[in-house]
Backbone as JSON Lines, residues from 0, in Angstrom:
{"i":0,"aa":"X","n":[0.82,-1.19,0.0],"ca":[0.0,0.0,0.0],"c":[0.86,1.26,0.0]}
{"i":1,"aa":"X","n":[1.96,1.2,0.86],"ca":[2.87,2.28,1.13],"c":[3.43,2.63,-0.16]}
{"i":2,"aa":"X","n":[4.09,1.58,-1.43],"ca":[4.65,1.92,-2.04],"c":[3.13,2.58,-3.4]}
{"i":3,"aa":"X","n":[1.86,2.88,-3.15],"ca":[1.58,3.5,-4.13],"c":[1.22,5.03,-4.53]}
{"i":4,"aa":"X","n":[1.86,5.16,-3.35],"ca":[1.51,6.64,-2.91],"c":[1.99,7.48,-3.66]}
{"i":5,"aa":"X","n":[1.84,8.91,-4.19],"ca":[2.38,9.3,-5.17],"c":[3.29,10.21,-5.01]}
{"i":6,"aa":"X","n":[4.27,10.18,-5.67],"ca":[5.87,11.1,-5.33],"c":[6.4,10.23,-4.46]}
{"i":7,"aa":"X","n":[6.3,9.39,-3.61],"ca":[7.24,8.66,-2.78],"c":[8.09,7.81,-3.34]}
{"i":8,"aa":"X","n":[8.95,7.53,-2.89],"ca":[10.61,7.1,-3.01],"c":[9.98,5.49,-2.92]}
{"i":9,"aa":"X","n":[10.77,4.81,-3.5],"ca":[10.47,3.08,-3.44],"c":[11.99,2.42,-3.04]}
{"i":10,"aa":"X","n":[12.34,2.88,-2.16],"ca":[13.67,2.05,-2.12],"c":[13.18,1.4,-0.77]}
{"i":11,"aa":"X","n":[12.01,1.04,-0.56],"ca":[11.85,-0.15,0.78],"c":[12.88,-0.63,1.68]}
{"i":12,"aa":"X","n":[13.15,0.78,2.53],"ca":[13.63,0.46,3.64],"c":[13.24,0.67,4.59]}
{"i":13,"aa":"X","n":[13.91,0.82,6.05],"ca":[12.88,0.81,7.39],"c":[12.3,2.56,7.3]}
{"i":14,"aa":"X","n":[14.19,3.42,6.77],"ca":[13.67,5.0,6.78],"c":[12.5,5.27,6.41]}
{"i":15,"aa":"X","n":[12.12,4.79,4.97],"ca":[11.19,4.81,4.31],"c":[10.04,4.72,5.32]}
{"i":16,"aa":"X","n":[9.93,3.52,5.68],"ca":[8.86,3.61,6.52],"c":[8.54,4.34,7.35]}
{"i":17,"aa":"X","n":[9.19,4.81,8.25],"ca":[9.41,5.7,9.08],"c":[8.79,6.75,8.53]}
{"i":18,"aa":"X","n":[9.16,7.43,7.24],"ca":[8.77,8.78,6.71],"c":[7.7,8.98,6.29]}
{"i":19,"aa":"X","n":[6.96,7.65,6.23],"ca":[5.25,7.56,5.81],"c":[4.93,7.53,6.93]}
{"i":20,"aa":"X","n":[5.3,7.46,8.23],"ca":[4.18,7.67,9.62],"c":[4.67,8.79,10.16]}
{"i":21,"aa":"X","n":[6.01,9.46,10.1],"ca":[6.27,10.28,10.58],"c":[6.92,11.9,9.67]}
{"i":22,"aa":"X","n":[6.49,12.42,8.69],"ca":[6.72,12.8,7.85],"c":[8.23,14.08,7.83]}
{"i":23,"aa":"X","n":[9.06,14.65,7.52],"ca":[10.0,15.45,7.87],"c":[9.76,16.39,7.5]}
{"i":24,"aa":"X","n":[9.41,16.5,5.83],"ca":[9.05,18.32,5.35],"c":[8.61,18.78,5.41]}
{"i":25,"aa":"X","n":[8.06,20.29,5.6],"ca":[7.42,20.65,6.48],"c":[6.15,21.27,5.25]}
{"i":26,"aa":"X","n":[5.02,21.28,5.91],"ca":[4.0,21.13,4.9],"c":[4.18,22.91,4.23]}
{"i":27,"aa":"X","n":[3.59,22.58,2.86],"ca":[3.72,24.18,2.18],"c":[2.66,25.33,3.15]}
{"i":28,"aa":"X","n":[3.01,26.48,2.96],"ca":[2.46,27.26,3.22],"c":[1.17,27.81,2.46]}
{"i":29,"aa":"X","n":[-0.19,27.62,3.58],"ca":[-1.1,27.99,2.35],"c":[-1.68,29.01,1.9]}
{"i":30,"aa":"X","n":[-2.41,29.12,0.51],"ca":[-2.18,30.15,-0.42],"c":[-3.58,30.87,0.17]}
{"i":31,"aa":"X","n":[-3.74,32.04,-0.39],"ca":[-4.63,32.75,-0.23],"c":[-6.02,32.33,-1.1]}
{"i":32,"aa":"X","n":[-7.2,32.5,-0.99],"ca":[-8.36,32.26,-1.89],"c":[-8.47,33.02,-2.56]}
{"i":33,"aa":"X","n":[-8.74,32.87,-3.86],"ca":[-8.89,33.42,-5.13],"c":[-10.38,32.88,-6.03]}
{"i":34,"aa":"X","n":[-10.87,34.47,-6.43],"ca":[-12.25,33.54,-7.53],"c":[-11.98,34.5,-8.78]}
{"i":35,"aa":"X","n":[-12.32,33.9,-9.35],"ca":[-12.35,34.63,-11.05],"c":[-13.43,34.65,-11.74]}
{"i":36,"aa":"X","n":[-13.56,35.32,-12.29],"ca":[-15.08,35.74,-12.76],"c":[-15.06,35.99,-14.42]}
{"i":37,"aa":"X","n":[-15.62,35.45,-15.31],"ca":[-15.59,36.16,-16.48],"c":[-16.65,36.44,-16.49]}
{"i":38,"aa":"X","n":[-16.27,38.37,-16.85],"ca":[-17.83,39.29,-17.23],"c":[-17.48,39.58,-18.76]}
{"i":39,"aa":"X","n":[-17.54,38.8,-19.47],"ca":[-17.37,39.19,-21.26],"c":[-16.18,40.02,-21.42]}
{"i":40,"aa":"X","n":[-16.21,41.09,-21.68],"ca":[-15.03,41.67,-22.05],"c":[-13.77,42.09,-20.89]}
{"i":41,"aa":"X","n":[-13.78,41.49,-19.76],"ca":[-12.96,41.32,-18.82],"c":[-13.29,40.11,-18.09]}
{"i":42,"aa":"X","n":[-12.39,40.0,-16.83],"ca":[-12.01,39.04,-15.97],"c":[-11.92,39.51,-14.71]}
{"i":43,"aa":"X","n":[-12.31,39.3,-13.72],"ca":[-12.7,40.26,-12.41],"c":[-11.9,39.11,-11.32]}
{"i":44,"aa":"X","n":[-10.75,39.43,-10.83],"ca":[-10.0,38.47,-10.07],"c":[-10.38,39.25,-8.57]}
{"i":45,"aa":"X","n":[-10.68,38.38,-7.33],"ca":[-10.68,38.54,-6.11],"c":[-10.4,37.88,-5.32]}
{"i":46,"aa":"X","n":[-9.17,38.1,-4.57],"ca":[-7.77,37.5,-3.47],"c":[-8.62,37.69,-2.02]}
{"i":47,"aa":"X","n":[-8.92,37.24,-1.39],"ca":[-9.17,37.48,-0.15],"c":[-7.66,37.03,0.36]}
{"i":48,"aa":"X","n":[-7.54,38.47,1.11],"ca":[-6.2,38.93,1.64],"c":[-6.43,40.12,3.08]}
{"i":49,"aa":"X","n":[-7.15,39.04,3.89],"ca":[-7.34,39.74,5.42],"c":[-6.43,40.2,6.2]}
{"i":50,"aa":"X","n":[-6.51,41.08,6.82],"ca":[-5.57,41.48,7.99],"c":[-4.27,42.71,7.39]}
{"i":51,"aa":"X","n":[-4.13,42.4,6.15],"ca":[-2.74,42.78,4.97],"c":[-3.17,44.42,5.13]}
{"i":52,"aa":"X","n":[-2.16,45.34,5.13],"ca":[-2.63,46.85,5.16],"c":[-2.73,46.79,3.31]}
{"i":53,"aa":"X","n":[-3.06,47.86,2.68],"ca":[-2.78,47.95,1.18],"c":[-0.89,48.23,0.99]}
{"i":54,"aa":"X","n":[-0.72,48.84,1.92],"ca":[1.41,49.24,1.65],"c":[1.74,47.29,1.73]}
{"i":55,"aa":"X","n":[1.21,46.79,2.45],"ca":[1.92,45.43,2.55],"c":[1.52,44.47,0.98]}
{"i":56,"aa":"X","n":[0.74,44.87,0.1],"ca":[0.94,43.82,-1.03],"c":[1.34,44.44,-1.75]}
{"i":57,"aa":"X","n":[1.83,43.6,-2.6],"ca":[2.8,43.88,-4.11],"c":[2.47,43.14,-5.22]}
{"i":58,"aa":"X","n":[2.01,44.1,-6.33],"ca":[1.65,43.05,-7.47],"c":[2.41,43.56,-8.56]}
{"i":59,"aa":"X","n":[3.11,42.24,-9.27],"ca":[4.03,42.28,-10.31],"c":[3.47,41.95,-11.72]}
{"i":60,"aa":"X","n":[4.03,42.23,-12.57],"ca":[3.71,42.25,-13.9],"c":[4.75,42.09,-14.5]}
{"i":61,"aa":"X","n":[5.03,40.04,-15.25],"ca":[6.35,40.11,-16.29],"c":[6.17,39.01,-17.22]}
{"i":62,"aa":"X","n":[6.22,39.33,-18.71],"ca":[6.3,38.46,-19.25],"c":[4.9,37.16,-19.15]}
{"i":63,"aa":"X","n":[3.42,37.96,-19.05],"ca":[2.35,37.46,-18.84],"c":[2.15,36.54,-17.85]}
{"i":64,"aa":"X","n":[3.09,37.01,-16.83],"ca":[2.71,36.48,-15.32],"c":[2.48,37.97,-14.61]}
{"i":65,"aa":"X","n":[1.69,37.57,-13.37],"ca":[0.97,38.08,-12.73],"c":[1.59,37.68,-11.01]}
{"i":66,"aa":"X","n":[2.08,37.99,-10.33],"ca":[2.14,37.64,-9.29],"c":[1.89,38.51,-7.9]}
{"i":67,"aa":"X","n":[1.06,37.93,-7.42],"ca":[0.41,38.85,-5.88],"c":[1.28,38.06,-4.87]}
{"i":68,"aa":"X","n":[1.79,39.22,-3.9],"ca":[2.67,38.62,-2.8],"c":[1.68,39.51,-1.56]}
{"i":69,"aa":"X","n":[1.62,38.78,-0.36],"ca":[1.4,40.29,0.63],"c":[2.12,39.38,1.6]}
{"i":70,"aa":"X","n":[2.73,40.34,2.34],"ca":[3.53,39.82,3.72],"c":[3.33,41.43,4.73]}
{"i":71,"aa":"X","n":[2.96,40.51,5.83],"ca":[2.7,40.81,7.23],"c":[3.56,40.57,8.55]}
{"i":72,"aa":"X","n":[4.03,41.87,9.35],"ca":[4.96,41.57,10.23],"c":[4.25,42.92,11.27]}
{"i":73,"aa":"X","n":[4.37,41.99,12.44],"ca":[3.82,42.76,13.56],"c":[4.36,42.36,14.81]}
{"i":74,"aa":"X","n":[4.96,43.21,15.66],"ca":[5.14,42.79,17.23],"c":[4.28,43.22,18.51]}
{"i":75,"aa":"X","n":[4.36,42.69,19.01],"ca":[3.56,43.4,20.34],"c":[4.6,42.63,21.56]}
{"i":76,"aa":"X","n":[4.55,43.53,22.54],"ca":[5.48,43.63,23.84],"c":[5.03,44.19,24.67]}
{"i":77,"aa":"X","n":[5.06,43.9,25.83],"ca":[4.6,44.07,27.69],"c":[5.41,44.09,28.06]}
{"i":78,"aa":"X","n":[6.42,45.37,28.89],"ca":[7.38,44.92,30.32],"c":[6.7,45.4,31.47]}
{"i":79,"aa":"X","n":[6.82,45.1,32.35],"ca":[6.93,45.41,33.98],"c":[7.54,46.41,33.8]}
{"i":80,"aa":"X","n":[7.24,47.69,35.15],"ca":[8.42,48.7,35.29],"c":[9.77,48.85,35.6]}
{"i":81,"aa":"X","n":[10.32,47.68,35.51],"ca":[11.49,47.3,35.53],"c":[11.96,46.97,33.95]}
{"i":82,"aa":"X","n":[11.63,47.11,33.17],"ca":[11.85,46.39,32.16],"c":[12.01,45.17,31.23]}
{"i":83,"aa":"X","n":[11.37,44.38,32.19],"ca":[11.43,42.77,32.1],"c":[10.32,42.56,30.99]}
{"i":84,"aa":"X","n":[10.22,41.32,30.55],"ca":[9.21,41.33,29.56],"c":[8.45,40.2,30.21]}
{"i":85,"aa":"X","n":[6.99,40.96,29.92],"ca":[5.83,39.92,30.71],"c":[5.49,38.79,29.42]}
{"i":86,"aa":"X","n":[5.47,39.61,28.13],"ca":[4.93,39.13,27.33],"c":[5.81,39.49,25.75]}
{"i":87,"aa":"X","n":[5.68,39.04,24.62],"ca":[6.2,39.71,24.03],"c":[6.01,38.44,22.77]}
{"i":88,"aa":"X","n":[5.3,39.07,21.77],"ca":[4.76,38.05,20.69],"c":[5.41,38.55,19.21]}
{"i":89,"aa":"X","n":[5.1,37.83,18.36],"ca":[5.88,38.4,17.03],"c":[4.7,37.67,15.96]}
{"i":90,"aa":"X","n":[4.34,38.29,15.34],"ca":[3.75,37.19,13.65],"c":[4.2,37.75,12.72]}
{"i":91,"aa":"X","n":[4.38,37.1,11.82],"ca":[5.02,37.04,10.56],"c":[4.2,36.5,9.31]}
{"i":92,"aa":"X","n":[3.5,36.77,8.39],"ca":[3.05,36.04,7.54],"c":[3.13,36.32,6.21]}
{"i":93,"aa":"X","n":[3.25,35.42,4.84],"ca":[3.75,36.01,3.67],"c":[3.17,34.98,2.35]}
{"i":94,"aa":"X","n":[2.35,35.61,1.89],"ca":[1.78,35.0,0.69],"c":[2.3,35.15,-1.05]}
{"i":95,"aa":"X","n":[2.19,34.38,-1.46],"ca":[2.21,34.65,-2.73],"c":[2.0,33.54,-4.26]}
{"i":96,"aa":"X","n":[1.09,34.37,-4.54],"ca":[0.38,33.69,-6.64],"c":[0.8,33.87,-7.26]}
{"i":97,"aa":"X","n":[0.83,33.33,-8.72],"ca":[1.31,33.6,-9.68],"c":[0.1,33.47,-10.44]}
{"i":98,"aa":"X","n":[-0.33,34.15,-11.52],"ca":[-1.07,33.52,-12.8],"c":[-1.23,34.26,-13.82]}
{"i":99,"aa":"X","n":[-1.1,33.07,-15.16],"ca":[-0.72,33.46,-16.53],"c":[-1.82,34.64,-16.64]}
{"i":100,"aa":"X","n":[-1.45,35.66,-17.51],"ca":[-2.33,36.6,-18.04],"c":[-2.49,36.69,-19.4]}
{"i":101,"aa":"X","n":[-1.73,35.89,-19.95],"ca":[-1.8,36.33,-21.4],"c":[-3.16,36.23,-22.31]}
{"i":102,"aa":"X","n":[-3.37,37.07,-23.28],"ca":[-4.99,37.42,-23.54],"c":[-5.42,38.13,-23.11]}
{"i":103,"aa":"X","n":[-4.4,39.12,-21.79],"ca":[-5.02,40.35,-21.24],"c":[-4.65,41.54,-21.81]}
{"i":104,"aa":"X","n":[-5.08,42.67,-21.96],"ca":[-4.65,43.6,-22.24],"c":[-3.84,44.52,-21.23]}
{"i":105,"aa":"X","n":[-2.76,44.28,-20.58],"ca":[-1.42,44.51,-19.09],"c":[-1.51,46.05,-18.9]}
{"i":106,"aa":"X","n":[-1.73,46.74,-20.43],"ca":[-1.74,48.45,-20.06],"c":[-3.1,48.74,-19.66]}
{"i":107,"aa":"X","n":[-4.04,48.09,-19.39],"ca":[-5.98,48.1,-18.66],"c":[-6.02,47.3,-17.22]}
{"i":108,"aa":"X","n":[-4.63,46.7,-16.71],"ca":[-5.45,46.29,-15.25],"c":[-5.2,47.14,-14.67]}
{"i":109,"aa":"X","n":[-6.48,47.46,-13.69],"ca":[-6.31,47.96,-12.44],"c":[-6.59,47.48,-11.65]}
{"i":110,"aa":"X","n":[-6.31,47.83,-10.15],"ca":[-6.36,46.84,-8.94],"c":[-7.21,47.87,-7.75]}
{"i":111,"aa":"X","n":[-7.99,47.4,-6.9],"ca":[-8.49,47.96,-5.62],"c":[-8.48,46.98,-4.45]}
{"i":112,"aa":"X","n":[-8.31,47.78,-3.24],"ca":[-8.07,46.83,-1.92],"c":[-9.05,47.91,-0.88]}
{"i":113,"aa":"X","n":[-9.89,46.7,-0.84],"ca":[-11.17,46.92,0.26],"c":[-11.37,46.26,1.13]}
{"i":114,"aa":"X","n":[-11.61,46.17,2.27],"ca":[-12.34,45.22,3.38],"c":[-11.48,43.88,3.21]}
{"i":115,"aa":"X","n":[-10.01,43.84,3.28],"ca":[-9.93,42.68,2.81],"c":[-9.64,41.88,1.46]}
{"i":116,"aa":"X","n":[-10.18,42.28,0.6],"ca":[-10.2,42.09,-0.85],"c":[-9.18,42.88,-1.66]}
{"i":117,"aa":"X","n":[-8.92,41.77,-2.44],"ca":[-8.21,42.45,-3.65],"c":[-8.78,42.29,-4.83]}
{"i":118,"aa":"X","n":[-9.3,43.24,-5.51],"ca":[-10.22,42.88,-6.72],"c":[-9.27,43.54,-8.49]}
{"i":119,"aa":"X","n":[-8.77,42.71,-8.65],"ca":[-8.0,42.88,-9.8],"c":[-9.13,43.2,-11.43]}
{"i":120,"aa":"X","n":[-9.0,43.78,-12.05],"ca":[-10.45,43.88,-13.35],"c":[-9.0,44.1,-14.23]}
{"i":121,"aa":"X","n":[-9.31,42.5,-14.94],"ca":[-8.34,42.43,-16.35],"c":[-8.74,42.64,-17.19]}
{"i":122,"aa":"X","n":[-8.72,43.51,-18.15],"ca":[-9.58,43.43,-19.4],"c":[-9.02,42.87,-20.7]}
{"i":123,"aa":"X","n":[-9.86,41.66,-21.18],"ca":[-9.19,40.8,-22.87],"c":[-8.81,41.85,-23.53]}
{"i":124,"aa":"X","n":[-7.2,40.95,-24.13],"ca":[-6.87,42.01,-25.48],"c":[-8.62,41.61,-26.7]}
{"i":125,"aa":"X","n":[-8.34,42.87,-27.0],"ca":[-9.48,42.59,-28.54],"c":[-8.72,42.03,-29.58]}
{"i":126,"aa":"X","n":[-9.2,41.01,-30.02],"ca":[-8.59,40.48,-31.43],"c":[-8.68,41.24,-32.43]}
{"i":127,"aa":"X","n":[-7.43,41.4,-33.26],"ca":[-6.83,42.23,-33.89],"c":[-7.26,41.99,-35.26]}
{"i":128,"aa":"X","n":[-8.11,42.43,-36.14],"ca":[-9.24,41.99,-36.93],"c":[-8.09,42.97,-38.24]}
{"i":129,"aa":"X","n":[-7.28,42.5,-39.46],"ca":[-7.02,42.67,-40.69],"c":[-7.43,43.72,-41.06]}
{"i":130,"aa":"X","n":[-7.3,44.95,-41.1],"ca":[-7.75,45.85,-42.08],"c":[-7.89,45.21,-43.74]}
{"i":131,"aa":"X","n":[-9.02,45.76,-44.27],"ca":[-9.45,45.38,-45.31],"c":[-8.78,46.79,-46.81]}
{"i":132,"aa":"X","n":[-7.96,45.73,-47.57],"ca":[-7.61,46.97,-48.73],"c":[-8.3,46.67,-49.87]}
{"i":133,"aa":"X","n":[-8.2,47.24,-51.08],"ca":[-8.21,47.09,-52.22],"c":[-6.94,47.11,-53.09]}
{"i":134,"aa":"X","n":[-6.99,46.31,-53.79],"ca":[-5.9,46.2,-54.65],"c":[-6.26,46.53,-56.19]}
{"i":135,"aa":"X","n":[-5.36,47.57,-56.63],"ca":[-5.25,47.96,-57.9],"c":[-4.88,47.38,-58.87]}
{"i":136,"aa":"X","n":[-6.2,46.76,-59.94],"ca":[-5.11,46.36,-61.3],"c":[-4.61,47.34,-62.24]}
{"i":137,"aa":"X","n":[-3.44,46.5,-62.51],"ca":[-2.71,47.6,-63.55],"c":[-2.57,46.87,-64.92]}
């Protein structure tokens, strides 16, 4: 059973075993929720991205990738009047997507951050339709 698992190593040894009950790497970090919407002549992307100020995300644009990062860093600290620390906490948190854009038109997105939300409005390139000539006989 062990060996049908997928991505796992088959060299049937005890490690092996070991690493299916007790696992070492440490699980990925997870991504933010995302929905996409097609309204006809655009694409309406929305990141739920709580807690994030708007200075804390960053969205890139290269080569018809798209990538949203936001990272979050906050401390909080308590001393006694002595200076001792009663308490003293730290979080840290840091996201980040990637996704293809191509078919978008890159000089039409704009982005807004509300309540939480990041609402990206991509708008399709228009297909580039041949001008029609006439040709002269001679």
């Amino acid at each position: 059973m062990f060996g049908m698992l997928p991505f796992s190593r088959n060299d049937d040894t005890l490690f092996d075993l070991f690493d299916t009950f007790f696992p070492t790497a440490a699980p990925a970090a997870p991504a933010f929720r995302t929905d996409i919407r097609d309204q006809g002549d655009k694409f309406l992307l929305e990141a739920e991205l709580p807690g994030f100020d708007k200075e804390e995300i960053q969205l890139d644009l290269k080569d018809n990738i798209l990538t949203i990062r936001a990272q979050h860093k906050s401390e909080a600290e308590q001393k006694d009047e002595n200076g001792t620390w009663l308490r003293r906490e730290r979080r840290m948190g840091s996201f980040s997507r990637t996704f293809d854009v191509s078919g978008i038109d890159e000089d039409g997105i704009t982005a807004a951050y509300q309540n939480g939300i990041l609402a990206l409005t991509l708008p399709k390139q228009q297909p580039v339709v041949p001008a029609a000539r006439q040709i002269a006989i001679h």
